[in-house]
N, C-alpha and C positions, 0 to 999 in steps of 0.2 A: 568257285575256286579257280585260281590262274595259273596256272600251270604248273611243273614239278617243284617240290620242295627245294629251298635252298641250304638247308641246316644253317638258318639264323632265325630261331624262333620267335624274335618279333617281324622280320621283314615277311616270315611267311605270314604271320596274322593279317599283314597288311595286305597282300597278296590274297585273301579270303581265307587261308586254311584255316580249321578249328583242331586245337588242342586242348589237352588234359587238362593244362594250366594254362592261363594268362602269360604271357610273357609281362614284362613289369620295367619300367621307365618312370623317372621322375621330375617333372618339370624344375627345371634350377637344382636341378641335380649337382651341379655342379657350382658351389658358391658357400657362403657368409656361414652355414652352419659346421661348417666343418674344418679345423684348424689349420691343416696343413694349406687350405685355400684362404686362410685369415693371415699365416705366414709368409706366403707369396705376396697376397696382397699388397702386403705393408712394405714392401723393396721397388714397389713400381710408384710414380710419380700421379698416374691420372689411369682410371679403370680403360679409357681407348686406347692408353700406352697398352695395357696388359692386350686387350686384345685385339691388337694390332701388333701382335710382336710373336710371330709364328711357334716358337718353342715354347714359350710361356702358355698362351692361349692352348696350344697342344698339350699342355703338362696337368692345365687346370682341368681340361675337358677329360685326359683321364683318372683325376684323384679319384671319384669315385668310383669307377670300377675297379680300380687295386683294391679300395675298401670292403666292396659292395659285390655280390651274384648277382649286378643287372645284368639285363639283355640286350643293354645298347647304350651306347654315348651321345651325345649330343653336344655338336659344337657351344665353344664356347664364345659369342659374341652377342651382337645386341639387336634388336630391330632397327634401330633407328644408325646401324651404318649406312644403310640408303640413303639419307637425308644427307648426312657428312659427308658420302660420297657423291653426293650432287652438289656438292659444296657449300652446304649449308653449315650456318656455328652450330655445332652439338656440344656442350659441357654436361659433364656428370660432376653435380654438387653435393658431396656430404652433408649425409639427411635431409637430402630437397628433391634426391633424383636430376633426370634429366632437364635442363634446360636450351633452349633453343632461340633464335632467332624468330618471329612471327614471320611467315610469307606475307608479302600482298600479291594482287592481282600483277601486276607489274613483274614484282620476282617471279612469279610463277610463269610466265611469258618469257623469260628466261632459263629457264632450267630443261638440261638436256643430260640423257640418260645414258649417252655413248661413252661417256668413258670411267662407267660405273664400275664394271666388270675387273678395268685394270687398276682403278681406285682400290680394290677391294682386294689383292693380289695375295695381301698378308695374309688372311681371313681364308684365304683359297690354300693358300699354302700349310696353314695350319692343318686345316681338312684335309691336306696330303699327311701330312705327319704323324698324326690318327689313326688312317688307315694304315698305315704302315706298320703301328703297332697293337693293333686290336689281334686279338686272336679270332679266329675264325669262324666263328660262332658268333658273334655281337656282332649286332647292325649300327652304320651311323647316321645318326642323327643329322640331315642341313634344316638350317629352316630360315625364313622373311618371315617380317610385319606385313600384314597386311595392307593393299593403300588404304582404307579407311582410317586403321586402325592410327599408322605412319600420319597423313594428313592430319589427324586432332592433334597432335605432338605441332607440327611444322606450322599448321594454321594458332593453336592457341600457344605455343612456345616452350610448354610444360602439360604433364596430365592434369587429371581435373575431373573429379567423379562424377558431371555429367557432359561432358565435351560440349557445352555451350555455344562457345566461341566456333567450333568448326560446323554446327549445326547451325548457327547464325547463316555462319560465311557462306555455305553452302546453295541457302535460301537467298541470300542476296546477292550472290554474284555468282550465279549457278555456271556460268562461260568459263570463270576460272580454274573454280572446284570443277571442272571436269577436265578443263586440261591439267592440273596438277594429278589428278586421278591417273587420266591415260599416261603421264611420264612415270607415274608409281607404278603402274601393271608394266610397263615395257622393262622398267631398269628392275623390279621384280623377275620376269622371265629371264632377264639375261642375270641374273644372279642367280638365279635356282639354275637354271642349265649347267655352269659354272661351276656349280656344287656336286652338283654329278658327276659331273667330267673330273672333278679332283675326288669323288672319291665314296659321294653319299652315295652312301642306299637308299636312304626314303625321305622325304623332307617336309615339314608342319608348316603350316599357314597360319601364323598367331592374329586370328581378329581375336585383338584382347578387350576391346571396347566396343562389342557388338551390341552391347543395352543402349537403351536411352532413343530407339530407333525406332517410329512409326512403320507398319507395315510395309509402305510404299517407298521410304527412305531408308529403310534394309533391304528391299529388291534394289533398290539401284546403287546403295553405297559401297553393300556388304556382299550380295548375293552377284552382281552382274561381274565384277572386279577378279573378285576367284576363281567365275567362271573363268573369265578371260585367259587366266593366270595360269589355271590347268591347264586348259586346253592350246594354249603357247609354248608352256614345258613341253607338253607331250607332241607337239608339234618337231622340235629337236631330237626331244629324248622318248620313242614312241613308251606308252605303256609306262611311264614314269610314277612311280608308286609315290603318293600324297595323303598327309594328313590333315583334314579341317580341322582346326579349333575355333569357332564361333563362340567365343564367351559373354555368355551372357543372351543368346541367342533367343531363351523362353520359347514363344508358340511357333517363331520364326524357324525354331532348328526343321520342323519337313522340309520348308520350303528351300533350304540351305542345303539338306542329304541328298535333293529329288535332283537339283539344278547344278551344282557346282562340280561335280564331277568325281571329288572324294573317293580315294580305298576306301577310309576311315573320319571317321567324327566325332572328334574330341569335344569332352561334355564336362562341362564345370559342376561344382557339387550342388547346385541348386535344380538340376533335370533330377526327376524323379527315375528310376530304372525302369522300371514299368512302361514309362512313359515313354522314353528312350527306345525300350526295345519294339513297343509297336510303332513308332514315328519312322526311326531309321529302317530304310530298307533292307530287308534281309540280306542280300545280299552287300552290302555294305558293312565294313566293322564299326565297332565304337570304342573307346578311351578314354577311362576316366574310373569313378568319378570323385574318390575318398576326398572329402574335408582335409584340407592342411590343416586344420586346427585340430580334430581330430590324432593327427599323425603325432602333433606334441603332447597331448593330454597321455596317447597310449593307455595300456592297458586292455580290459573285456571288454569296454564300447568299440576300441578298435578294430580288435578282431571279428566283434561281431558285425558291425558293420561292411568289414573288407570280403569277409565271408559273404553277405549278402548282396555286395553289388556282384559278386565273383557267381554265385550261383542264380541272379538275375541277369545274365549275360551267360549264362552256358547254352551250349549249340549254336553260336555264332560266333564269328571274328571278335576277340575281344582281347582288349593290351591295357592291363592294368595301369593306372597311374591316381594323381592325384588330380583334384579339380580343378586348380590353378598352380601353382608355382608354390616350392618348399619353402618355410622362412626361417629366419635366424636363429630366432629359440628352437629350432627340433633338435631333442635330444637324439645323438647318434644309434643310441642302441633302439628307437624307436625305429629309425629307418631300418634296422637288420632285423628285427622283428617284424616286422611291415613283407618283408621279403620274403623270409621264411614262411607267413601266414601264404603269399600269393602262391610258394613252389610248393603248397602241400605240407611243412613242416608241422610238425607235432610239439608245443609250448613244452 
């Protein structure tokens, strides 16, 4: 436990303390299921317009707490403003996702991190906006991609279910991939610091693409980079409270809880609890792990299951969410139900 409580009950989770209930947060909390964020949407030109445009991106990050008894907001932007902010092409395609530019070796010998921080000014300022209107009790959410994760976007141009092309690139021009690496952990730290100083309380480390990674090609892509990344922040901002999310992590998550430095470590719905709870060190929290699919189906599988990861995580740090990120079909009154089951409610 780290010292006295703050009365924001997920930043104390984060902090080690153990409570009653979970506090409870939901990955894309904020987004595509919920209409008054389909109605914004549709007034703005290009989703970097939206957040890149401080009030807006402020307005979206709070729709669901006016809806919703969460414990906490979570900015609304993208991993891959780093890349844009390095001057990289970022477009968001209807129904394709992100697409990008390929680095080469060449670009990459190029790209410098100094003036990421004032690139990102909108994003910063949003985050001021937030705090200004959260009440006192909810924590905010900042959070980056991580370089790994960043790099397969910028090395293959788009996602790709087994990041191929950046696991290529990797092995054959290992000089590059690692200077592109080091510009990702630097203009990461100076954008997590950033986030603090405008405003977060605690801030997430999205490796959203941690699978697909031999043991020795997760110490050094996944595992050395975050280190790097904590221990940078907290180099500014001492004590700076952090969330891992290694997705996809499998037998790798010890070695990701023991080394990186983590409050907390966020666990996609494929870690068993069990598993989870003897891996991660006690002292460490964890986050996660309910099925989004789950979330839409609703019902007794739900609850029984939210039930079970809830009382397989009791007596340790522990901040309910889901495995990965909300999606479009969840019916709204699922998520209020979902809620209710985490704060003890009675159906």
């Amino acid at each position: 436990m780290r010292g006295a409580k703050s009365g924001k009950p997920l930043l104390d989770a984060v902090n080690g303390h153990i409570a009653e209930r979970p506090p409870i947060w939901i990955m894309r909390q904020a987004g595509r299921y919920l209409p008054e964020y389909r109605e914004l949407r549709a007034g703005v030109a290009g989703f970097l317009d939206l957040a890149y445009t401080p009030r807006l991106a402020a307005e979206v990050t709070l729709q669901p707490l006016r809806r919703f008894d969460l414990d906490a907001a979570i900015l609304f932007s993208d991993i891959l403003v780093i890349p844009d902010a390095l001057g990289r092409t970022v477009r968001f395609e209807a129904g394709e996702g992100p697409v990008l530019e390929p680095v080469t070796p060449q670009a990459i010998a190029g790209l410098d991190s100094v003036k990421v921080v004032d690139n990102l000014a909108p994003v910063l300022e949003a985050l001021e906006r937030v705090k200004a209107d959260l009440t006192a009790n909810k924590t905010l959410i900042g959070f980056c991609g991580s370089p790994w994760t960043v790099a397969t976007y910028m090395i293959g141009g788009r996602g790709s279910s087994d990041q191929a092309a950046a696991r290529s690139f990797a092995l054959r021009e290992p000089a590059a991939f690692a200077g592109l690496i080091d510009v990702l952990v630097e203009a990461s730290i100076a954008y997590l610091v950033a986030q603090f100083r405008a405003g977060a309380d605690v801030v997430q480390l999205f490796e959203s693409w941690a699978a697909n990674l031999d043991e020795a090609a997760f110490a050094d892509y996944v595992i050395e980079p975050n280190k790097r990344i904590v221990a940078g922040v907290r180099q500014q901002i001492p004590e700076a409270p952090v969330i891992g999310f290694p997705r996809g992590a499998a037998a790798n998550l010890p070695a990701y809880a023991e080394a990186v430095g983590a409050n907390v470590i966020g666990l996609d719905q494929m870690v068993p609890v069990g598993f989870a709870d003897r891996a991660v060190p006690r002292h460490t929290g964890v986050q996660g792990n309910l099925d989004s699919l789950r979330l839409v189906a609703g019902g007794r599988q739900m609850r029984e299951r939210a039930e079970a990861i809830i009382a397989g995580f009791a007596g340790r740090p522990h901040i309910f969410n889901l495995g990965h990120g909300i999606v479009p079909e969840t019916p709204i009154d699922h998520v209020a139900e979902l809620i209710g089951i985490v704060k003890g409610q009675k159906s």
